[in-house]
Every structure is written in C-alpha cells, then in structure tokens.
CHARMM-style PDB file with segment names, atoms N, HN, CA, C and O in Angstrom:
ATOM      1  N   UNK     1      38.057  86.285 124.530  1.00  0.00      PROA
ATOM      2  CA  UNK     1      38.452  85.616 125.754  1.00  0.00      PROA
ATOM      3  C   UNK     1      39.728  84.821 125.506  1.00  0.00      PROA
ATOM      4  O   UNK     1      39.758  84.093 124.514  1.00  0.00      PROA
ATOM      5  N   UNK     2      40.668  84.882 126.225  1.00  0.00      PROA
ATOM      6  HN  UNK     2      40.644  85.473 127.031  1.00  0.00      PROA
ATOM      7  CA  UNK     2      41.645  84.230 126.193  1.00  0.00      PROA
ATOM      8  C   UNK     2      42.019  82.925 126.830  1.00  0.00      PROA
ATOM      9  O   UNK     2      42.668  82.949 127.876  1.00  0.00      PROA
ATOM     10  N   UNK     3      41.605  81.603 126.195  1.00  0.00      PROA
ATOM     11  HN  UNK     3      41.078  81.583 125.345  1.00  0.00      PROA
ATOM     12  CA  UNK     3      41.898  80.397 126.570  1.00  0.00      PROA
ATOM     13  C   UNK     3      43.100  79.929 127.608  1.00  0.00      PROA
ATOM     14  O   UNK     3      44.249  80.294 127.361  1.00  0.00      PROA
ATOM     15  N   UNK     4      42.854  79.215 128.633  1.00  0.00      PROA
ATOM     16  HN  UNK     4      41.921  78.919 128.834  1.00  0.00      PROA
ATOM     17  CA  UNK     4      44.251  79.530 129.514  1.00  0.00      PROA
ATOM     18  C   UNK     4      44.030  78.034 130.217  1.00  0.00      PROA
ATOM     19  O   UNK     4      42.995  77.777 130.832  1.00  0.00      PROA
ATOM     20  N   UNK     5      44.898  77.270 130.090  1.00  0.00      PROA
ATOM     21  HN  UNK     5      45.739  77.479 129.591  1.00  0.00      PROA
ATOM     22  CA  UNK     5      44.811  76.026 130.757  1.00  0.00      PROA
ATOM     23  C   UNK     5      45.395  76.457 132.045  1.00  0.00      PROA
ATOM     24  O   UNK     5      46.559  76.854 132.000  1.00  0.00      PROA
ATOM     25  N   UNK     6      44.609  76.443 133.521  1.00  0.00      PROA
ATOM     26  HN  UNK     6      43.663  76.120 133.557  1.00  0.00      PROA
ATOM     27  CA  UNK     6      44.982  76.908 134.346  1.00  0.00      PROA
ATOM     28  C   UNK     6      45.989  76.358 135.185  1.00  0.00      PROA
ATOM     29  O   UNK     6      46.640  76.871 136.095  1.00  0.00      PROA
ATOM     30  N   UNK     7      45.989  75.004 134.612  1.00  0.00      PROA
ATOM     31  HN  UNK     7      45.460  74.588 133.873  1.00  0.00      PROA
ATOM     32  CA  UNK     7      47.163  73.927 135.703  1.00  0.00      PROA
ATOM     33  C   UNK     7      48.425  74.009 134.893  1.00  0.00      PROA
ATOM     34  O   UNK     7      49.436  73.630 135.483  1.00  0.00      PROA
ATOM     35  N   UNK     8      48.591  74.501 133.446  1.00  0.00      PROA
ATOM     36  HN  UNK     8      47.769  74.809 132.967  1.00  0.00      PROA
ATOM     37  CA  UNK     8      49.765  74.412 133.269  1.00  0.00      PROA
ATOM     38  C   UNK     8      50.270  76.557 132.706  1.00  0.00      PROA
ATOM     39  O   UNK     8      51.271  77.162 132.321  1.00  0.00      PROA
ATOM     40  N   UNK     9      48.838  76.873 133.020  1.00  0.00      PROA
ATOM     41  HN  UNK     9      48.026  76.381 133.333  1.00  0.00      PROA
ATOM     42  CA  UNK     9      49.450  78.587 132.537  1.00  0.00      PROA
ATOM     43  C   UNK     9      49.469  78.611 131.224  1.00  0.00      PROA
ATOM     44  O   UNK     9      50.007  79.657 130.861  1.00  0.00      PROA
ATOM     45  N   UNK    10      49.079  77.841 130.179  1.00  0.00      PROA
ATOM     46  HN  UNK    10      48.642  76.991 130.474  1.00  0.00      PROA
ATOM     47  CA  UNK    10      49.598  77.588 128.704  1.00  0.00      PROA
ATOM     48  C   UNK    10      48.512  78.565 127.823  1.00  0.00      PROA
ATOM     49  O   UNK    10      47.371  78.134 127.649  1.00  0.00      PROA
ATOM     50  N   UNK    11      48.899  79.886 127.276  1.00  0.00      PROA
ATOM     51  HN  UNK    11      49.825  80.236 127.417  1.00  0.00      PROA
ATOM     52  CA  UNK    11      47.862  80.611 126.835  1.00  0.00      PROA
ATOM     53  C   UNK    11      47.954  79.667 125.448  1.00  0.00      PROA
ATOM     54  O   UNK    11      48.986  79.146 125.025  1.00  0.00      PROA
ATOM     55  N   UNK    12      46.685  79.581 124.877  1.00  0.00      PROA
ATOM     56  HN  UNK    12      45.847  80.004 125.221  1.00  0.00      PROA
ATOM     57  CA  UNK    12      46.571  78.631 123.551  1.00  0.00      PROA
ATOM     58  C   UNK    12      45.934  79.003 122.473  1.00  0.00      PROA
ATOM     59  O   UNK    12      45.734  78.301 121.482  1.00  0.00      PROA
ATOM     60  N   UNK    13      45.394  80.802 122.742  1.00  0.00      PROA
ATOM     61  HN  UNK    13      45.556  81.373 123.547  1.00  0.00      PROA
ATOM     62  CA  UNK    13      45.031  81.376 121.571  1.00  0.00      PROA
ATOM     63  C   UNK    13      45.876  82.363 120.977  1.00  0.00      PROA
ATOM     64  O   UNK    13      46.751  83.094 121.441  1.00  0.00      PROA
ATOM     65  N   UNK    14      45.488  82.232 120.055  1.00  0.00      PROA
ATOM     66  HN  UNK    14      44.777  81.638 119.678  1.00  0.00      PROA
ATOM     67  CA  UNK    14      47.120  83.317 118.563  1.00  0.00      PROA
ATOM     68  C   UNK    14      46.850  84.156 119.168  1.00  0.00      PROA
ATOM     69  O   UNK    14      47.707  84.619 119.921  1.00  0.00      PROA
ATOM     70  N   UNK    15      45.746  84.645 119.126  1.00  0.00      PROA
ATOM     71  HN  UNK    15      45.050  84.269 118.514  1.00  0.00      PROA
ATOM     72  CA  UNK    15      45.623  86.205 119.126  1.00  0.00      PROA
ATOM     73  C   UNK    15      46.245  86.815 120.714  1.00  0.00      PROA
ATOM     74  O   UNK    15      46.978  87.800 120.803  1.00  0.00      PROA
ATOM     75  N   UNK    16      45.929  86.272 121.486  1.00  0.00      PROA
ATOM     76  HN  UNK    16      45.334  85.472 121.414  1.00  0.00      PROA
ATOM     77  CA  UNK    16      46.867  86.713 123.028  1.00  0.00      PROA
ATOM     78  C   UNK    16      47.836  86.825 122.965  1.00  0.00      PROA
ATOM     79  O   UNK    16      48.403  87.740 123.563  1.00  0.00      PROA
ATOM     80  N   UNK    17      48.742  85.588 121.905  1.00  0.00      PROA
ATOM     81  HN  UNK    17      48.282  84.845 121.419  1.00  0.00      PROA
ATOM     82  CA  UNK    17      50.097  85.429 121.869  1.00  0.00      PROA
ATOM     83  C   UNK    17      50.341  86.572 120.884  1.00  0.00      PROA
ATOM     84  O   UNK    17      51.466  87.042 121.054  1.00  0.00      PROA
ATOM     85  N   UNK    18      49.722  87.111 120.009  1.00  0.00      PROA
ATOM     86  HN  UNK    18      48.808  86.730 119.871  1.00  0.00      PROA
ATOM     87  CA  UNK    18      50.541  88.531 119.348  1.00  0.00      PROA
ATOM     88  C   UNK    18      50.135  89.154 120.048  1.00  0.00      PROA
ATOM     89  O   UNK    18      50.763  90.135 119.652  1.00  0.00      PROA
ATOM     90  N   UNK    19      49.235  89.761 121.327  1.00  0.00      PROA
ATOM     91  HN  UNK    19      48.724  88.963 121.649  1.00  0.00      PROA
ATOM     92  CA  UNK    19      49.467  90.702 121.934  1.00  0.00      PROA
ATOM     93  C   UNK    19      50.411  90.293 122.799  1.00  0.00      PROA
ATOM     94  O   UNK    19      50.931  91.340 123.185  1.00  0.00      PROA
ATOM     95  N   UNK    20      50.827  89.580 123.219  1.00  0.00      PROA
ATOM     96  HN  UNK    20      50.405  88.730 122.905  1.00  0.00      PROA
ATOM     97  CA  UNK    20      51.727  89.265 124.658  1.00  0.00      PROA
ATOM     98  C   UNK    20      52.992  89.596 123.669  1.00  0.00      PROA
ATOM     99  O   UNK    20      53.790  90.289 124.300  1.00  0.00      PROA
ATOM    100  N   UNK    21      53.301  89.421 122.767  1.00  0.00      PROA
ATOM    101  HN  UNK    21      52.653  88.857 122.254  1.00  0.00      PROA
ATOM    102  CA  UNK    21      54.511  89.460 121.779  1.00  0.00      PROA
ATOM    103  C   UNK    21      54.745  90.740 121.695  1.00  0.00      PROA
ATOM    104  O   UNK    21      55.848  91.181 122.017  1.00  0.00      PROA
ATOM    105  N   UNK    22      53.644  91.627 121.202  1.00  0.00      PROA
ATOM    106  HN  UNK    22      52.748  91.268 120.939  1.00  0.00      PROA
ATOM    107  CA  UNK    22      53.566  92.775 120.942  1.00  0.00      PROA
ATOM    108  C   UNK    22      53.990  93.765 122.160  1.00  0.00      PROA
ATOM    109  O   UNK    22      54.190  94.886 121.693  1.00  0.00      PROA
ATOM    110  N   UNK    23      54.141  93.736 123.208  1.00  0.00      PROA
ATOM    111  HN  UNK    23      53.979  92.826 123.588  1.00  0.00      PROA
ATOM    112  CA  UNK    23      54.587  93.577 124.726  1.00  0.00      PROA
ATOM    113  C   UNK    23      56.141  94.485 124.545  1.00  0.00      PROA
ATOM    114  O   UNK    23      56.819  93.622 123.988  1.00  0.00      PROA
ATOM    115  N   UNK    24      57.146  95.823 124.715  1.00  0.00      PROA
ATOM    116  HN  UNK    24      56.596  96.524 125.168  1.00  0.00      PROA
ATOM    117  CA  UNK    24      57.729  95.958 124.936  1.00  0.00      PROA
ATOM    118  C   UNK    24      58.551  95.176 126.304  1.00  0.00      PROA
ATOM    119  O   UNK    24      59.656  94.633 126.310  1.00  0.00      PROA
ATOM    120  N   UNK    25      57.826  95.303 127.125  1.00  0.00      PROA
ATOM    121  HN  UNK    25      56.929  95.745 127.120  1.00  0.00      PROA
ATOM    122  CA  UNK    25      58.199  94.800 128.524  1.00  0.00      PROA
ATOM    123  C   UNK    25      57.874  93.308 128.506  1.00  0.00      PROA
ATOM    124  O   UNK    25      56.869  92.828 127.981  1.00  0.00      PROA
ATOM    125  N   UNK    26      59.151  92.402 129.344  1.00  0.00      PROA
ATOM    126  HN  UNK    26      59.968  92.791 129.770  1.00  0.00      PROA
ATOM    127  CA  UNK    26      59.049  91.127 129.232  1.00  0.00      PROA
ATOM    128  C   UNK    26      57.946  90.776 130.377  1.00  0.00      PROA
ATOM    129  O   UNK    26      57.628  91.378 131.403  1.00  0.00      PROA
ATOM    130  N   UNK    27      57.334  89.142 129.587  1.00  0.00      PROA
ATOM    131  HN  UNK    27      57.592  88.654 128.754  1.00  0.00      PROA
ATOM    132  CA  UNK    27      55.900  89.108 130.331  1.00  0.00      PROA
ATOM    133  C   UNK    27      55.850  87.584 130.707  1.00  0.00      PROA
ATOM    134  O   UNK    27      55.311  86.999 129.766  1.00  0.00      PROA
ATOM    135  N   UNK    28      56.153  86.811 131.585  1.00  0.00      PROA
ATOM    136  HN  UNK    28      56.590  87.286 132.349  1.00  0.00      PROA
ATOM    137  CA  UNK    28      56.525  85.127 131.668  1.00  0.00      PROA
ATOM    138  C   UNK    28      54.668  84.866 132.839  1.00  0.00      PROA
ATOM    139  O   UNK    28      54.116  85.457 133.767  1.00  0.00      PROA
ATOM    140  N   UNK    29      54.407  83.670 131.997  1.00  0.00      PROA
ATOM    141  HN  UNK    29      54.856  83.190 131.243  1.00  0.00      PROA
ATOM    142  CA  UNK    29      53.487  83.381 132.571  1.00  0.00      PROA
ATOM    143  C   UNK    29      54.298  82.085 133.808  1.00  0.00      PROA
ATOM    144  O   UNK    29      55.370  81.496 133.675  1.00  0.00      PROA
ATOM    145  N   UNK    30      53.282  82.000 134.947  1.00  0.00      PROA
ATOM    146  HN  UNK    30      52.411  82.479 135.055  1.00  0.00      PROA
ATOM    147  CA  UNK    30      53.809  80.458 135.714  1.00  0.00      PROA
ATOM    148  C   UNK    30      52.852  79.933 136.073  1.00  0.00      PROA
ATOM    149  O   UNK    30      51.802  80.347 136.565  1.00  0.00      PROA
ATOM    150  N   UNK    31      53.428  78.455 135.681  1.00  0.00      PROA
ATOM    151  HN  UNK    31      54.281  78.119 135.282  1.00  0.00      PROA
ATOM    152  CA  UNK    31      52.194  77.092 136.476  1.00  0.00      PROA
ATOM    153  C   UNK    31      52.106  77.207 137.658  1.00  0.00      PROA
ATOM    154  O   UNK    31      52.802  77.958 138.341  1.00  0.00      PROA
ATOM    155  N   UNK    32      50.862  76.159 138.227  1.00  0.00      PROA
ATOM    156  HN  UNK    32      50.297  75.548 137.672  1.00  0.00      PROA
ATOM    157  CA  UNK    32      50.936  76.551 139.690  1.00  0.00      PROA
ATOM    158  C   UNK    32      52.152  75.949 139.967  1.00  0.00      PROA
ATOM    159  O   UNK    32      52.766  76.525 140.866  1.00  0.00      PROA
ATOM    160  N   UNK    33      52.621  75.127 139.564  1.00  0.00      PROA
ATOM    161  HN  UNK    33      52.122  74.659 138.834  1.00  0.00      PROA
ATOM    162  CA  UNK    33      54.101  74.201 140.269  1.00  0.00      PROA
ATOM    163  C   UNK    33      55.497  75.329 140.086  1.00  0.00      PROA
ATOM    164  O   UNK    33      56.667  75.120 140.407  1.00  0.00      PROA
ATOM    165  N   UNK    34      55.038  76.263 139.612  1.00  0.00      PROA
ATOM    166  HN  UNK    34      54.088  76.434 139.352  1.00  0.00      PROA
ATOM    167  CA  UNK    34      55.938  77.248 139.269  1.00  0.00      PROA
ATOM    168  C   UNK    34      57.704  77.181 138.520  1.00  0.00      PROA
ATOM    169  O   UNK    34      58.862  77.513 138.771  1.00  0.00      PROA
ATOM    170  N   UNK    35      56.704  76.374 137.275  1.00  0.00      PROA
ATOM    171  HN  UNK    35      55.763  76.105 137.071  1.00  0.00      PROA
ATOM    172  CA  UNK    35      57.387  76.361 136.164  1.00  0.00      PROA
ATOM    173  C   UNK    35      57.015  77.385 135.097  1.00  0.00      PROA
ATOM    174  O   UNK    35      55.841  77.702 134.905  1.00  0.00      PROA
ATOM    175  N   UNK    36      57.993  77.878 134.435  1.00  0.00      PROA
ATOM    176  HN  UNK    36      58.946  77.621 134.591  1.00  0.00      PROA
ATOM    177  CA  UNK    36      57.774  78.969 133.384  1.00  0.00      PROA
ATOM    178  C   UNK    36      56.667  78.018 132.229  1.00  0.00      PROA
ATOM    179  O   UNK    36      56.845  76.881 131.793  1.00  0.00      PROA
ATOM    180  N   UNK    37      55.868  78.683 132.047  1.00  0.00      PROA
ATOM    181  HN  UNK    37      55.723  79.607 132.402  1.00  0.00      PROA
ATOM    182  CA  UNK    37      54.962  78.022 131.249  1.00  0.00      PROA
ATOM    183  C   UNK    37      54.876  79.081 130.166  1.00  0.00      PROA
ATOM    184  O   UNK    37      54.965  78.500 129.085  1.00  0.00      PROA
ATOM    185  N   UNK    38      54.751  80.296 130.010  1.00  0.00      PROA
ATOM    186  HN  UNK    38      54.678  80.769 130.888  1.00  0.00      PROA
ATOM    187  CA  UNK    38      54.908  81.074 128.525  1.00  0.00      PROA
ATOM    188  C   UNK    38      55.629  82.193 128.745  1.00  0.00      PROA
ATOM    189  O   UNK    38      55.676  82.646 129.889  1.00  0.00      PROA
ATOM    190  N   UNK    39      56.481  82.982 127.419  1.00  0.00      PROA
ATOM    191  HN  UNK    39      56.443  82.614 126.490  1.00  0.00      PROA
ATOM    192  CA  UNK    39      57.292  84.086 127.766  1.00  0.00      PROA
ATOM    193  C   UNK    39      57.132  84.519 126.119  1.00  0.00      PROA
ATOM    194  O   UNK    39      57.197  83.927 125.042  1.00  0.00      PROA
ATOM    195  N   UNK    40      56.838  86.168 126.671  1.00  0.00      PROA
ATOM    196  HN  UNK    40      56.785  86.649 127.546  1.00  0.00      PROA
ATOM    197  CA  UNK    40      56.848  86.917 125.281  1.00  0.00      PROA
ATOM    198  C   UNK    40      58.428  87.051 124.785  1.00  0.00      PROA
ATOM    199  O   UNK    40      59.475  86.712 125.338  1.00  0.00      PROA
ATOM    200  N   UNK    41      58.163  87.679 123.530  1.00  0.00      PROA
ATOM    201  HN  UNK    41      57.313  87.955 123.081  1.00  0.00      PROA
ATOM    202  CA  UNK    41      59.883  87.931 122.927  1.00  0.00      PROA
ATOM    203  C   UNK    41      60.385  88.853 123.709  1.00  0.00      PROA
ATOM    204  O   UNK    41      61.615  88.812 123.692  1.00  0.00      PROA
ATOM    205  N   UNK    42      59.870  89.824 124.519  1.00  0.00      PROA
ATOM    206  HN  UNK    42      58.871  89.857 124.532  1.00  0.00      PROA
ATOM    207  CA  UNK    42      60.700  90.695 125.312  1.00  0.00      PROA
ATOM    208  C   UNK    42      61.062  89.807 126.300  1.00  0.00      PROA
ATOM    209  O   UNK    42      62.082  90.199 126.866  1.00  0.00      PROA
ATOM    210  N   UNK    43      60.609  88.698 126.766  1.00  0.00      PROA
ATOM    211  HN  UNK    43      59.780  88.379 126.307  1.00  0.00      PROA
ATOM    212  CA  UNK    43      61.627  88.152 127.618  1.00  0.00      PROA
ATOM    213  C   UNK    43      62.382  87.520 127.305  1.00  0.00      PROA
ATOM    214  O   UNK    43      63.186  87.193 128.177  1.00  0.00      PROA
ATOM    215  N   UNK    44      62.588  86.968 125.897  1.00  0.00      PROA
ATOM    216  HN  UNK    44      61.934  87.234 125.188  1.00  0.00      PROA
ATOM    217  CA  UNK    44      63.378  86.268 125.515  1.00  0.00      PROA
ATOM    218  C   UNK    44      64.622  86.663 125.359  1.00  0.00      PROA
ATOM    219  O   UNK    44      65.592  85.918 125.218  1.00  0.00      PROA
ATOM    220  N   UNK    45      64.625  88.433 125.390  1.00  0.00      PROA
ATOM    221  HN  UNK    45      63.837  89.038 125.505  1.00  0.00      PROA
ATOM    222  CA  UNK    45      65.547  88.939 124.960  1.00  0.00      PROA
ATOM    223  C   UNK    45      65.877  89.244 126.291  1.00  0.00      PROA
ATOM    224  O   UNK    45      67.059  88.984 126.520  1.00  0.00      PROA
ATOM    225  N   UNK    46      65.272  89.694 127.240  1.00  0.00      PROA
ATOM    226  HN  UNK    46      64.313  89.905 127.054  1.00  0.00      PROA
ATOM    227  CA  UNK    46      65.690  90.158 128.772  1.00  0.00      PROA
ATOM    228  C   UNK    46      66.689  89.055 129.427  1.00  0.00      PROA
ATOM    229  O   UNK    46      67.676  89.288 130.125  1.00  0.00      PROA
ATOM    230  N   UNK    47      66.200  87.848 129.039  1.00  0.00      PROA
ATOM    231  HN  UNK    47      65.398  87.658 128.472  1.00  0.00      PROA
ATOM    232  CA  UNK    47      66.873  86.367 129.915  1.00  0.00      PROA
ATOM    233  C   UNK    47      68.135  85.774 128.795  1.00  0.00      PROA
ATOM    234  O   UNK    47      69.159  85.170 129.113  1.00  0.00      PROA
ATOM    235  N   UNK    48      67.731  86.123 127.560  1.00  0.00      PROA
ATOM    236  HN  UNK    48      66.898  86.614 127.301  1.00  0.00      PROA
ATOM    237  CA  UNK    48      68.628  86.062 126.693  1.00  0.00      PROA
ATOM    238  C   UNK    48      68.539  84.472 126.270  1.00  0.00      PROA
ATOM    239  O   UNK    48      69.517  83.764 126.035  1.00  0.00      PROA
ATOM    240  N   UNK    49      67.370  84.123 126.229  1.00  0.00      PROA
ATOM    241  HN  UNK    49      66.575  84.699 126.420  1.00  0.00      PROA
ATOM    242  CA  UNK    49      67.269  82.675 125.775  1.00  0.00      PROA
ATOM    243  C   UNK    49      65.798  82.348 125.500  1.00  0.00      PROA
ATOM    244  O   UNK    49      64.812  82.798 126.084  1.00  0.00      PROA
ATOM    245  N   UNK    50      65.854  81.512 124.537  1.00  0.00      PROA
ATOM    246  HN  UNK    50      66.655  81.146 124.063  1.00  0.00      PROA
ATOM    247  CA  UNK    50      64.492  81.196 123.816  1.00  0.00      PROA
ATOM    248  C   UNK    50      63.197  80.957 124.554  1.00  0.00      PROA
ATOM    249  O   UNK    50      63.476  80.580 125.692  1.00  0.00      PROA
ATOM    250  N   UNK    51      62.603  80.988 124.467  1.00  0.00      PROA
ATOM    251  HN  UNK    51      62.377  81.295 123.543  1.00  0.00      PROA
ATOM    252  CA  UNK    51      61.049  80.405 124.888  1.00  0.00      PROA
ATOM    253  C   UNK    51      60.857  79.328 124.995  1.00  0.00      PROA
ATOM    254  O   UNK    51      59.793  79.054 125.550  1.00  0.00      PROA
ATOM    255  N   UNK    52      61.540  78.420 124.646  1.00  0.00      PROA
ATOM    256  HN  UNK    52      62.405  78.643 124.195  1.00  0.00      PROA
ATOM    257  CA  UNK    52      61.143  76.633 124.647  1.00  0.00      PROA
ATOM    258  C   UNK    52      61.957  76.668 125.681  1.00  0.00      PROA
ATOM    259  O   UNK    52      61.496  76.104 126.673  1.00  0.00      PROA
ATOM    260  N   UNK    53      63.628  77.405 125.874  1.00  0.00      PROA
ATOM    261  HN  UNK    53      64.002  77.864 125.068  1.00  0.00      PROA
ATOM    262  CA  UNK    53      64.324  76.984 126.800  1.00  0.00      PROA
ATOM    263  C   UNK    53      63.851  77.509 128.251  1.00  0.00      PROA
ATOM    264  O   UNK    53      64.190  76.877 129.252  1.00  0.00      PROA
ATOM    265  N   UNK    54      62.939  78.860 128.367  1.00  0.00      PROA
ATOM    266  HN  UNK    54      62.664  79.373 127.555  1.00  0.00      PROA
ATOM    267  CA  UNK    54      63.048  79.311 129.087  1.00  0.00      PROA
ATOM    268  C   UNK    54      61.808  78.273 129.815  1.00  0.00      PROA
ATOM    269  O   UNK    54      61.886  78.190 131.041  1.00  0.00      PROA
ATOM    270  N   UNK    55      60.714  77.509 129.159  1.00  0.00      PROA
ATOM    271  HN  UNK    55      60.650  77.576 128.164  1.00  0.00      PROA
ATOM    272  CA  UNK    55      59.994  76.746 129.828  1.00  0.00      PROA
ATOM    273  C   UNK    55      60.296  75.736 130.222  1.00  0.00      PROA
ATOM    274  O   UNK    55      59.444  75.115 130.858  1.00  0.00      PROA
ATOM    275  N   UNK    56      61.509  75.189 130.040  1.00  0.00      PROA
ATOM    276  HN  UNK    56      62.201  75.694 129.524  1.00  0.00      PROA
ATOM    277  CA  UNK    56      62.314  74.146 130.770  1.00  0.00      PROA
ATOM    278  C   UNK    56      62.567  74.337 132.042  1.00  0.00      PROA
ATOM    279  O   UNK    56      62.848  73.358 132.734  1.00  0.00      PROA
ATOM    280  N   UNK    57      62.511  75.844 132.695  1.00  0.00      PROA
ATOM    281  HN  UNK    57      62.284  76.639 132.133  1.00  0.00      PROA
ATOM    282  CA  UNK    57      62.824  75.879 133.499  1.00  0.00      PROA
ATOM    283  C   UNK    57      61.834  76.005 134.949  1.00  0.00      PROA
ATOM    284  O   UNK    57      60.678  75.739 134.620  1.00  0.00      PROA
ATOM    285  N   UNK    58      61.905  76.257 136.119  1.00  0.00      PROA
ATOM    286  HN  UNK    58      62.844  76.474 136.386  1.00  0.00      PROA
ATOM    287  CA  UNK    58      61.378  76.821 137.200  1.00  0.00      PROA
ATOM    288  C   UNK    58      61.580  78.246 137.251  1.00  0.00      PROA
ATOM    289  O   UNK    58      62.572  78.845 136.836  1.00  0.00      PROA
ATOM    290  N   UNK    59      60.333  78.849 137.915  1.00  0.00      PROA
ATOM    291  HN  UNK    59      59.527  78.363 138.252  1.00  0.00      PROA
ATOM    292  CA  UNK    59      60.733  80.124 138.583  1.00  0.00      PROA
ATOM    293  C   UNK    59      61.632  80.585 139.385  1.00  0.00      PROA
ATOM    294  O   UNK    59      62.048  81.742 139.455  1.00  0.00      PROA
ATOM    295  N   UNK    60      61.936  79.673 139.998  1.00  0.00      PROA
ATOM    296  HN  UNK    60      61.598  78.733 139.942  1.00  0.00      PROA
ATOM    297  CA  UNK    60      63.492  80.119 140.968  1.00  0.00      PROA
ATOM    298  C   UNK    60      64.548  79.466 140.784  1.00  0.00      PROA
ATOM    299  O   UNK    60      65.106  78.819 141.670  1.00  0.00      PROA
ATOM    300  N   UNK    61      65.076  79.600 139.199  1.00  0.00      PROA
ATOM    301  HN  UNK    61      64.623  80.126 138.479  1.00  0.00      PROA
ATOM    302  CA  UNK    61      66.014  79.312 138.843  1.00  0.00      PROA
ATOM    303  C   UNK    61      66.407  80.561 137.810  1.00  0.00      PROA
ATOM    304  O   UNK    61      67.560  80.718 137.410  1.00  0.00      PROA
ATOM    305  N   UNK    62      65.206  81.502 137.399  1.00  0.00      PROA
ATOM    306  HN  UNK    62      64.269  81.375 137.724  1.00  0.00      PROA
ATOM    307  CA  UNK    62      65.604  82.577 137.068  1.00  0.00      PROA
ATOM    308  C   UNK    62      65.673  83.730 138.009  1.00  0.00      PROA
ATOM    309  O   UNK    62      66.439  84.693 138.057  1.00  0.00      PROA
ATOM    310  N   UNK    63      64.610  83.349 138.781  1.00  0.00      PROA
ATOM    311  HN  UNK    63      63.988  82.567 138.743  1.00  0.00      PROA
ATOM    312  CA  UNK    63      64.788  84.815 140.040  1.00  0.00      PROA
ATOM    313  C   UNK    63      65.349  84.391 141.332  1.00  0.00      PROA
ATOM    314  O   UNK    63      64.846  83.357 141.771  1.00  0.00      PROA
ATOM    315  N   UNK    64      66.287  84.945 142.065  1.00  0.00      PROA
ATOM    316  HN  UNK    64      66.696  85.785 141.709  1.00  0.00      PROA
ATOM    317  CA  UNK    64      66.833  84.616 142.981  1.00  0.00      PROA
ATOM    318  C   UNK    64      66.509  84.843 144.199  1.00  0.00      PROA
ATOM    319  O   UNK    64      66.563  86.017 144.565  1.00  0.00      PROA
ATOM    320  N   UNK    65      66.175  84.032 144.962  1.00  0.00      PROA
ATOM    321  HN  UNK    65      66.130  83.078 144.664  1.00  0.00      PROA
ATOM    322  CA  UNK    65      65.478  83.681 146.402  1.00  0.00      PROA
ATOM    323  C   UNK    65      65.692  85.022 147.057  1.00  0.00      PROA
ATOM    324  O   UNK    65      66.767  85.596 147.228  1.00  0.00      PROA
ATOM    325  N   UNK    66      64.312  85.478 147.443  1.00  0.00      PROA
ATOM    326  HN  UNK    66      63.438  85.012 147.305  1.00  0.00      PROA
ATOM    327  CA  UNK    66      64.305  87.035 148.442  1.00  0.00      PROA
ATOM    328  C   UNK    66      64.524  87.811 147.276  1.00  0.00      PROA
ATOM    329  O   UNK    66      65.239  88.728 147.680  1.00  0.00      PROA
ATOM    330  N   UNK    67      64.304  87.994 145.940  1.00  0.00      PROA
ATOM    331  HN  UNK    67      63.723  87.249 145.612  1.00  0.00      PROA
ATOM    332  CA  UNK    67      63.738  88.809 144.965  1.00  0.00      PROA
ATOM    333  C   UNK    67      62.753  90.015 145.204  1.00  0.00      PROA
ATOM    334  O   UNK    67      61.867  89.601 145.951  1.00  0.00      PROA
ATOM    335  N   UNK    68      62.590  91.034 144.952  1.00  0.00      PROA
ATOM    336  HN  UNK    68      63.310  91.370 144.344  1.00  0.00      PROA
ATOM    337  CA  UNK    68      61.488  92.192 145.583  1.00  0.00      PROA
ATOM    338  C   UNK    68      60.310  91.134 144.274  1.00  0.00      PROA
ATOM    339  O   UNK    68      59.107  90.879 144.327  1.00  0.00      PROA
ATOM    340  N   UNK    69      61.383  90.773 143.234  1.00  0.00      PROA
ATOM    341  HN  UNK    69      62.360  90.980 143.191  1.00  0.00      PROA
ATOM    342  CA  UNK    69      59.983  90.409 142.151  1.00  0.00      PROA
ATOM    343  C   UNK    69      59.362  89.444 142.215  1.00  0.00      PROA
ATOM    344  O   UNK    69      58.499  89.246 141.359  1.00  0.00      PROA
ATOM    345  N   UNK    70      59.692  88.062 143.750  1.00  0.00      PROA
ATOM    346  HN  UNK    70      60.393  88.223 144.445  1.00  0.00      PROA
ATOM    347  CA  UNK    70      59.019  87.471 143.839  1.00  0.00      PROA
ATOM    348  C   UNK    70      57.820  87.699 144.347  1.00  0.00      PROA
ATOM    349  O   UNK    70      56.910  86.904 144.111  1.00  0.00      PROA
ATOM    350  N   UNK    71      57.564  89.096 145.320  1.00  0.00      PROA
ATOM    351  HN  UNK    71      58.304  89.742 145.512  1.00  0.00      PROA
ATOM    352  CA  UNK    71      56.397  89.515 145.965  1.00  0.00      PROA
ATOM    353  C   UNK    71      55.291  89.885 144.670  1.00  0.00      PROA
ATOM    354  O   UNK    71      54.070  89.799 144.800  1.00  0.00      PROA
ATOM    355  N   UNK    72      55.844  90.223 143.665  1.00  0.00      PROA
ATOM    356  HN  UNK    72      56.836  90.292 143.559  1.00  0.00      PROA
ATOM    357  CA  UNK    72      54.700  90.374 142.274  1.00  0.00      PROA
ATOM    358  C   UNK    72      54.277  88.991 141.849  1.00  0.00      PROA
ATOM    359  O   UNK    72      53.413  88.820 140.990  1.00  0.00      PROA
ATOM    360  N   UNK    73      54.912  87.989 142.475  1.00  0.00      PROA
ATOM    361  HN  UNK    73      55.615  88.128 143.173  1.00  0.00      PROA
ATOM    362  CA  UNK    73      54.167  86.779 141.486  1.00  0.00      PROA
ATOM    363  C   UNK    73      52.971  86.210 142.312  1.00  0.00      PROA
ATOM    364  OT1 UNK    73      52.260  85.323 141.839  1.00  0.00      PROA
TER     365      UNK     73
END
C-alpha cells in the first residue's frame, strides 16, 4: 500500500518512489491547493528542473490556462 498524505499529495514510501522513478513518462503528483507536491525524474527532465524546484511551484504556473491537460487533472 502506498502511504499518501492526502492534503499535501506527499507519497512517503521508497518503494512507490522507485516505481514512480522507474516511470519513462513524466508523472507530477498535486495537493488539493494545487501545488506540485511530487515529480518523478521523467519530469524532471520534461520541465527541465529539479524536484525540490518543481514543488515550489503551483499547477498553473507550469500548465497554461485552457490546457487539454488540465481536463486530466
């Protein structure tokens, strides 16, 4: 089972995090406040910036308003 603090999205077990790593395709989890709360290395490489940085951020500061990919979140 994979541990998941649901108010902040924060997966907190290893073993999820090497499968989410293990992940060709980039995979960003979001809080409900819809802040980036986790991102595998394929996204790190897709956005082109780290994982600590990329949770600094909000969701709509990487995807741009009227996105087809906001209808997936």
């Amino acid at each position: 089972m994979i541990e998941t603090d649901w108010r902040t999205a924060e997966i907190r077990d290893g073993a999820a995090a090497a499968v989410l790593n293990a992940l060709p395709l980039p995979v960003i989890t979001v809080a409900a406040d819809g802040k980036i709360a986790n991102a595998n290395v394929a996204a790190e490489s897709f956005f082109e910036v780290s994982a600590l940085l990329l949770r600094r951020q909000m969701l709509h500061d990487l995807v741009p308003f009227g996105s087809p990919l906001l209808a997936l979140v």
